[in-house]
Backbone as XML, in Angstrom:
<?xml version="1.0"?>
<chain id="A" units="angstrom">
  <residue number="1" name="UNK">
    <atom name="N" x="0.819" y="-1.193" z="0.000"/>
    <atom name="CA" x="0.000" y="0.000" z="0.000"/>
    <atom name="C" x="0.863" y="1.256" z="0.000"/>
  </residue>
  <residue number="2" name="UNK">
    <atom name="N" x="1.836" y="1.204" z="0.569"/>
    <atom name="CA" x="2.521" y="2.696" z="0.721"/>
    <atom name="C" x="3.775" y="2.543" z="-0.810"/>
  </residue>
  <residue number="3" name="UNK">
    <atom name="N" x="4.197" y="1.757" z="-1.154"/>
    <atom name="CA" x="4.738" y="2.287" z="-1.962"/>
    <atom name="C" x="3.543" y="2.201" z="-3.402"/>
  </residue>
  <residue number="4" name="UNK">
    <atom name="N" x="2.539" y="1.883" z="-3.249"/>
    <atom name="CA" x="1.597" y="2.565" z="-4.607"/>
    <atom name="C" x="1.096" y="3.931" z="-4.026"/>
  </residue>
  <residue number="5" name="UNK">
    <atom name="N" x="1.087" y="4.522" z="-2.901"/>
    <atom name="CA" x="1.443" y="5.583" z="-2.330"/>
    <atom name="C" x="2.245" y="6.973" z="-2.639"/>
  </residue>
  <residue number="6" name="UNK">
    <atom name="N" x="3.635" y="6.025" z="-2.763"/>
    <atom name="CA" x="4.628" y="6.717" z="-2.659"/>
    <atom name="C" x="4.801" y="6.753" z="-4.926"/>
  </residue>
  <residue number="7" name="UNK">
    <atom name="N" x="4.408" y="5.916" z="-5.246"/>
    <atom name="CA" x="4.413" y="5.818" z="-6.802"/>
    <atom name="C" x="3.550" y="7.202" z="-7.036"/>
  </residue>
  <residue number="8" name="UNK">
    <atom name="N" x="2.278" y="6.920" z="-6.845"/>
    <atom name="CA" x="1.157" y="7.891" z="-6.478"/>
    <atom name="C" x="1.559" y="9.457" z="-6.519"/>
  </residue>
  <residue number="9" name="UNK">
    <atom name="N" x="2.356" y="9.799" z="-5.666"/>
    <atom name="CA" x="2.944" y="11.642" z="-5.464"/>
    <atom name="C" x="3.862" y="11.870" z="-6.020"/>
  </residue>
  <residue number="10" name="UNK">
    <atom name="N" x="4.621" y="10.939" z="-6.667"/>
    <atom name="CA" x="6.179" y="10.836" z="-7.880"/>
    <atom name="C" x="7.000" y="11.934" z="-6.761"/>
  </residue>
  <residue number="11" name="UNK">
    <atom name="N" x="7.421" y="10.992" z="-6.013"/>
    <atom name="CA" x="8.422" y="11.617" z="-5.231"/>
    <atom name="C" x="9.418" y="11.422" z="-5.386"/>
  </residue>
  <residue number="12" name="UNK">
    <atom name="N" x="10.606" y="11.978" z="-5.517"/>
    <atom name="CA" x="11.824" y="11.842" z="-5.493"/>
    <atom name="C" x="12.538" y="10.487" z="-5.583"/>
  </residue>
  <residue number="13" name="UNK">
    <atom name="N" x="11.586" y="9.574" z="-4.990"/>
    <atom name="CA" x="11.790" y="8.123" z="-4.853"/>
    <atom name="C" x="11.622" y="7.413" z="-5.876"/>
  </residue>
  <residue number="14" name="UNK">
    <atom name="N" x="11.333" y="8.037" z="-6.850"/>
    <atom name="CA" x="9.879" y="7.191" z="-8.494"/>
    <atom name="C" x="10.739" y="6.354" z="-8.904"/>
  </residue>
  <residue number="15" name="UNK">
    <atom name="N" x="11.815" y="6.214" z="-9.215"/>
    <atom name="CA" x="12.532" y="5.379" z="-9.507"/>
    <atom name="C" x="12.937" y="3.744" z="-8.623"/>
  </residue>
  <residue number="16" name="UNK">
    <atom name="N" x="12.971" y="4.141" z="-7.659"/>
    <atom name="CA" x="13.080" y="3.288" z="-6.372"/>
    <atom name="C" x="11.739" y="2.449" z="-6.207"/>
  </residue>
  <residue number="17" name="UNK">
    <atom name="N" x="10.553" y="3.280" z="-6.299"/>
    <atom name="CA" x="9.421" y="3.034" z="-6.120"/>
    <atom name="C" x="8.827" y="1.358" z="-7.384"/>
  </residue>
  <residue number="18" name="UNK">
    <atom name="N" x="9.267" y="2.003" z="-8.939"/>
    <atom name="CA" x="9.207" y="1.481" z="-9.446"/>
    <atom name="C" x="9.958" y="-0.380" z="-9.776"/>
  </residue>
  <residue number="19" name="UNK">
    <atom name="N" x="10.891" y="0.341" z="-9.195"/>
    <atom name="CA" x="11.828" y="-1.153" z="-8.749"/>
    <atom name="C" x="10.846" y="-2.508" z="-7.954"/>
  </residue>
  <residue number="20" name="UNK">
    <atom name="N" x="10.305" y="-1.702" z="-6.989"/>
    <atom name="CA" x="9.901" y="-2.278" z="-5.644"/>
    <atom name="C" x="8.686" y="-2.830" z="-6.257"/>
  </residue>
  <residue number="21" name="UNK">
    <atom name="N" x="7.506" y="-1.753" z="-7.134"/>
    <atom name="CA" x="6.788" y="-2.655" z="-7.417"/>
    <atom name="C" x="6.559" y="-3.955" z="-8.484"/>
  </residue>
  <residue number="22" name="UNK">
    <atom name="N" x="8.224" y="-3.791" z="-9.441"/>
    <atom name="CA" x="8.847" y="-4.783" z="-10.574"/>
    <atom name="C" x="8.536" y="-5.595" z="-9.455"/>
  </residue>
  <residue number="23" name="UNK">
    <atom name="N" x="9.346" y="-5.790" z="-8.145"/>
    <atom name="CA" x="9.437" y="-6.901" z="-7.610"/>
    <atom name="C" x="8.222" y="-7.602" z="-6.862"/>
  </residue>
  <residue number="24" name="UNK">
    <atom name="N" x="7.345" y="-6.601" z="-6.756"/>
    <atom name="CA" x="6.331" y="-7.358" z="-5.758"/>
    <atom name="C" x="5.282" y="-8.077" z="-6.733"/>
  </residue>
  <residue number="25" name="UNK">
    <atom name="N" x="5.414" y="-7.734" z="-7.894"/>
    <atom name="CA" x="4.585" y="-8.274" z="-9.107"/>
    <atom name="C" x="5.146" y="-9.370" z="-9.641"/>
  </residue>
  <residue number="26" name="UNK">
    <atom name="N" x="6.333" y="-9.480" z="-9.415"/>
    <atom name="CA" x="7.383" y="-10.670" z="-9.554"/>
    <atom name="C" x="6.850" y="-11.469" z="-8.957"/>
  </residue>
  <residue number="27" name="UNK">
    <atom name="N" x="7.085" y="-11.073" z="-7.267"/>
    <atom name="CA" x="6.404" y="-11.861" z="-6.547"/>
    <atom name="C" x="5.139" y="-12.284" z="-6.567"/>
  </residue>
  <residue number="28" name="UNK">
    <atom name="N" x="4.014" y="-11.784" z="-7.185"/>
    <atom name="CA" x="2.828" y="-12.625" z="-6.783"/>
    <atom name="C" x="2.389" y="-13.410" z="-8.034"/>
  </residue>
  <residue number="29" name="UNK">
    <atom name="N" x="3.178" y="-13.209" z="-8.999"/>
    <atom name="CA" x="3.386" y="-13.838" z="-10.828"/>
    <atom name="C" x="4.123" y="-15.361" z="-10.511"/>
  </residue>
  <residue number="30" name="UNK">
    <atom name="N" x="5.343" y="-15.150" z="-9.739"/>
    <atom name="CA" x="5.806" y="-16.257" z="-9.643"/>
    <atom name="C" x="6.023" y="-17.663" z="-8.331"/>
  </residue>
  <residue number="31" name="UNK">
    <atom name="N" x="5.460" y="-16.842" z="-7.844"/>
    <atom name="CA" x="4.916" y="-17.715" z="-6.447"/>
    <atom name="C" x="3.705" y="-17.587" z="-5.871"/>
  </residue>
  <residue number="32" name="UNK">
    <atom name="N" x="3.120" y="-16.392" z="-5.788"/>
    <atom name="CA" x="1.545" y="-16.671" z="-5.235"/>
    <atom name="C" x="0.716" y="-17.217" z="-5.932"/>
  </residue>
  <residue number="33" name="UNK">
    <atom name="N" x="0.739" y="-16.442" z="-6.982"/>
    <atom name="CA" x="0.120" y="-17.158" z="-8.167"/>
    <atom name="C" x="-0.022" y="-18.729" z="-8.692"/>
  </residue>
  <residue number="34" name="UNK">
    <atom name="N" x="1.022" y="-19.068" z="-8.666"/>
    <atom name="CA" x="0.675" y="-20.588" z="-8.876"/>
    <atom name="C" x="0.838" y="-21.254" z="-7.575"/>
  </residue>
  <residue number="35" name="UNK">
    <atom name="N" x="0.777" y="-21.318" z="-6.351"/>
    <atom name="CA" x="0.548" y="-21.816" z="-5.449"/>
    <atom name="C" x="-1.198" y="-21.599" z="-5.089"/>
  </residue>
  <residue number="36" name="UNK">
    <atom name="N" x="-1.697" y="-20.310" z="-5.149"/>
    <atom name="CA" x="-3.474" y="-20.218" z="-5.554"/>
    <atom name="C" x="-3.922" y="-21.153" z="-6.103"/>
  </residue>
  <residue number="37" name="UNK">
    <atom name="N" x="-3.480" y="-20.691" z="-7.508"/>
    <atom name="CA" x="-4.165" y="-22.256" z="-8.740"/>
    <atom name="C" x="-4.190" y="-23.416" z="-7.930"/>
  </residue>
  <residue number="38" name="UNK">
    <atom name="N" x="-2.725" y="-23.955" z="-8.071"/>
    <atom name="CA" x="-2.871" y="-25.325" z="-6.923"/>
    <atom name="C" x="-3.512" y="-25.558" z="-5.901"/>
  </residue>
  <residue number="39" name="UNK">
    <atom name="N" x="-3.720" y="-25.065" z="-4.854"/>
    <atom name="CA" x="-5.037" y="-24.928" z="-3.982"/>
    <atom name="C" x="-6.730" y="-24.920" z="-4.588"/>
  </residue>
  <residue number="40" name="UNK">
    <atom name="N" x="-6.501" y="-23.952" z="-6.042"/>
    <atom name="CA" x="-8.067" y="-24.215" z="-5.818"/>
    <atom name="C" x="-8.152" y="-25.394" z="-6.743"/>
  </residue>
  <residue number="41" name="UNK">
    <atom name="N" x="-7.180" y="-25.698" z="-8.096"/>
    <atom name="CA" x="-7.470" y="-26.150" z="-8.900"/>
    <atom name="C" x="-7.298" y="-28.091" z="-8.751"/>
  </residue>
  <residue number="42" name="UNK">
    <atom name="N" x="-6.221" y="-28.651" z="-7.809"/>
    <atom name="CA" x="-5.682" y="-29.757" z="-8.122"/>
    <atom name="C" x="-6.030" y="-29.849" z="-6.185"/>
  </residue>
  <residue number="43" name="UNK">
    <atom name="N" x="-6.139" y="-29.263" z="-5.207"/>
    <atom name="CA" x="-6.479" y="-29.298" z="-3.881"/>
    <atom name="C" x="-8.144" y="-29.296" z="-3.471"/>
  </residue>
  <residue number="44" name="UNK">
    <atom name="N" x="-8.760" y="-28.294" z="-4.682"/>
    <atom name="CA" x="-10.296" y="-28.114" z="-4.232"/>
    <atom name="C" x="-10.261" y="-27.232" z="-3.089"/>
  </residue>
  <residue number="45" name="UNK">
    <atom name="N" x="-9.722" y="-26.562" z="-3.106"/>
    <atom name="CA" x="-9.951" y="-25.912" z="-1.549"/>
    <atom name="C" x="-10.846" y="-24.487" z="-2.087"/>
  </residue>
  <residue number="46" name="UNK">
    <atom name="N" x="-11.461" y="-23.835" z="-1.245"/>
    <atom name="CA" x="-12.405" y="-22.799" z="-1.460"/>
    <atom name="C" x="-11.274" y="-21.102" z="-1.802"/>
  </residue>
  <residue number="47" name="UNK">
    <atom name="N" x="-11.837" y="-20.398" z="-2.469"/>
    <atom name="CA" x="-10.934" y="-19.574" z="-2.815"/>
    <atom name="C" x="-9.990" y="-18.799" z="-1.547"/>
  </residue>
  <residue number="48" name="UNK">
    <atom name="N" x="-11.120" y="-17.984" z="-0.662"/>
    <atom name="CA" x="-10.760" y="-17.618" z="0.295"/>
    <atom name="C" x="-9.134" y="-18.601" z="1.525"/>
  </residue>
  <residue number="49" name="UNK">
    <atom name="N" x="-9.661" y="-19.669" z="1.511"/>
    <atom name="CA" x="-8.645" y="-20.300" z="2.233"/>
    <atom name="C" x="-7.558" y="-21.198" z="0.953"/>
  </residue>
  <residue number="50" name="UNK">
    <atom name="N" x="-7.477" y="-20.835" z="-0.151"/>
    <atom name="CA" x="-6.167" y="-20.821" z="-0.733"/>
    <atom name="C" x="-5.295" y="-19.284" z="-1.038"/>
  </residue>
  <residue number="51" name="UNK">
    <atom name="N" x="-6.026" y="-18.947" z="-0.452"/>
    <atom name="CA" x="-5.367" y="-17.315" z="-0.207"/>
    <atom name="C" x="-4.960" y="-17.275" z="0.815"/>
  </residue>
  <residue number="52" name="UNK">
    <atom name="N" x="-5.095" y="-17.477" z="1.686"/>
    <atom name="CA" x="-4.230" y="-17.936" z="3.004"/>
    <atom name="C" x="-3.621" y="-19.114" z="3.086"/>
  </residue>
  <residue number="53" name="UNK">
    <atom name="N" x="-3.608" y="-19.932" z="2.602"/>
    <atom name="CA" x="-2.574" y="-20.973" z="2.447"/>
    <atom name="C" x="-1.408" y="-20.388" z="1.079"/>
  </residue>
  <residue number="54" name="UNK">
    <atom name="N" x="-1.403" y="-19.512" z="0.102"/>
    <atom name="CA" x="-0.671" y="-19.137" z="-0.499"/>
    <atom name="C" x="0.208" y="-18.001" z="0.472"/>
  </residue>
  <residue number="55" name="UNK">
    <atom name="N" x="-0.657" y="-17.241" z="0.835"/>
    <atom name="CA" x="0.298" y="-16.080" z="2.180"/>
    <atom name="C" x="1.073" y="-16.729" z="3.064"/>
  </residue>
  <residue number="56" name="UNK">
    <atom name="N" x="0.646" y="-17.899" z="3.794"/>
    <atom name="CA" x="1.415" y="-18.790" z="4.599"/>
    <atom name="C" x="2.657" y="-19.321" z="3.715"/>
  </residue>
  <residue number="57" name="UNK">
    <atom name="N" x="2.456" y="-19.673" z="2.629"/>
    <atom name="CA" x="3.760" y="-20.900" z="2.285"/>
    <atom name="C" x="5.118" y="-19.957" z="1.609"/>
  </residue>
  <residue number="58" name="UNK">
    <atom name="N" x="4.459" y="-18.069" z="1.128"/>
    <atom name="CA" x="5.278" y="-17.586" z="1.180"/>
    <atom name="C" x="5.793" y="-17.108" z="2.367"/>
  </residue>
  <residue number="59" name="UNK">
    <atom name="N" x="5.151" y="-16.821" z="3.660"/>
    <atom name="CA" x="5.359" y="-16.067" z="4.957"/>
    <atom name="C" x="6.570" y="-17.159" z="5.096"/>
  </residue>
  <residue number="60" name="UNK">
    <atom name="N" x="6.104" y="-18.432" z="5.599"/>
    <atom name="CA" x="7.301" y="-19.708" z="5.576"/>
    <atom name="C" x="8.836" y="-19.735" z="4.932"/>
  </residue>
  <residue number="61" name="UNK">
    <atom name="N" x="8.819" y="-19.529" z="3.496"/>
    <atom name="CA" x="9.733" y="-19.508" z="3.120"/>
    <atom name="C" x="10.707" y="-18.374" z="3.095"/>
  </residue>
  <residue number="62" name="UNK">
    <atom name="N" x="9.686" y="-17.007" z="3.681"/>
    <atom name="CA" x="11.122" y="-15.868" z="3.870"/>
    <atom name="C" x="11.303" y="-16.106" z="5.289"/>
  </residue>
  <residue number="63" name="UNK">
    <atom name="N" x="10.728" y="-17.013" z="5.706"/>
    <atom name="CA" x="11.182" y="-17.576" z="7.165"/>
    <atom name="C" x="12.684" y="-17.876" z="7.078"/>
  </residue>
  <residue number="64" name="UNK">
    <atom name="N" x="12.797" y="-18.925" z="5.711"/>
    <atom name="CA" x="13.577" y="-19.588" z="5.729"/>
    <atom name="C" x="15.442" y="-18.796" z="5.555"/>
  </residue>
  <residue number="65" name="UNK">
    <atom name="N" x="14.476" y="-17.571" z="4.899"/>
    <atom name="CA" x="15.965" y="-17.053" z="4.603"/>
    <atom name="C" x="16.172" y="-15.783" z="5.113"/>
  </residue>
  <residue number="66" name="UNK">
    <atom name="N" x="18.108" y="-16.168" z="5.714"/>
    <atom name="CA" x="18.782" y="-15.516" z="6.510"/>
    <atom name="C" x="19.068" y="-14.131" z="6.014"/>
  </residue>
  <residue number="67" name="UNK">
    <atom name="N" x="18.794" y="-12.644" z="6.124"/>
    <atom name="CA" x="18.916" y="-11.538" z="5.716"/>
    <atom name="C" x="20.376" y="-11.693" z="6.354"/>
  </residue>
</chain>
């Protein structure tokens, strides 16, 4: 929310901004996204709770890694 925010007032940041949202679109293209499908499509699960099982299995895996 804040950096479509910060995209939003073309602040000084626009460049930076734009980066951030390359990546978060990355992110939901290449991992949320098909972890959804799989839940609703090959799991049956109801939409709502493969949306939380997709948030979980990414929450998990930046678990996994050491900043």
């Amino acid at each position: 929310f804040f950096v479509l925010v910060f995209f939003i007032s073309d602040d000084i940041f626009n460049e930076f901004v734009f980066v951030f949202l390359f990546i978060q679109l990355a992110v939901v293209a290449f991992w949320l996204l098909p972890v959804f499908c799989y839940q609703v499509f090959i799991k049956k699960r109801r939409i709502k709770l493969a949306v939380y099982k997709a948030l979980a299995s990414y929450k998990e895996a930046l678990g996994q890694v050491s900043w």
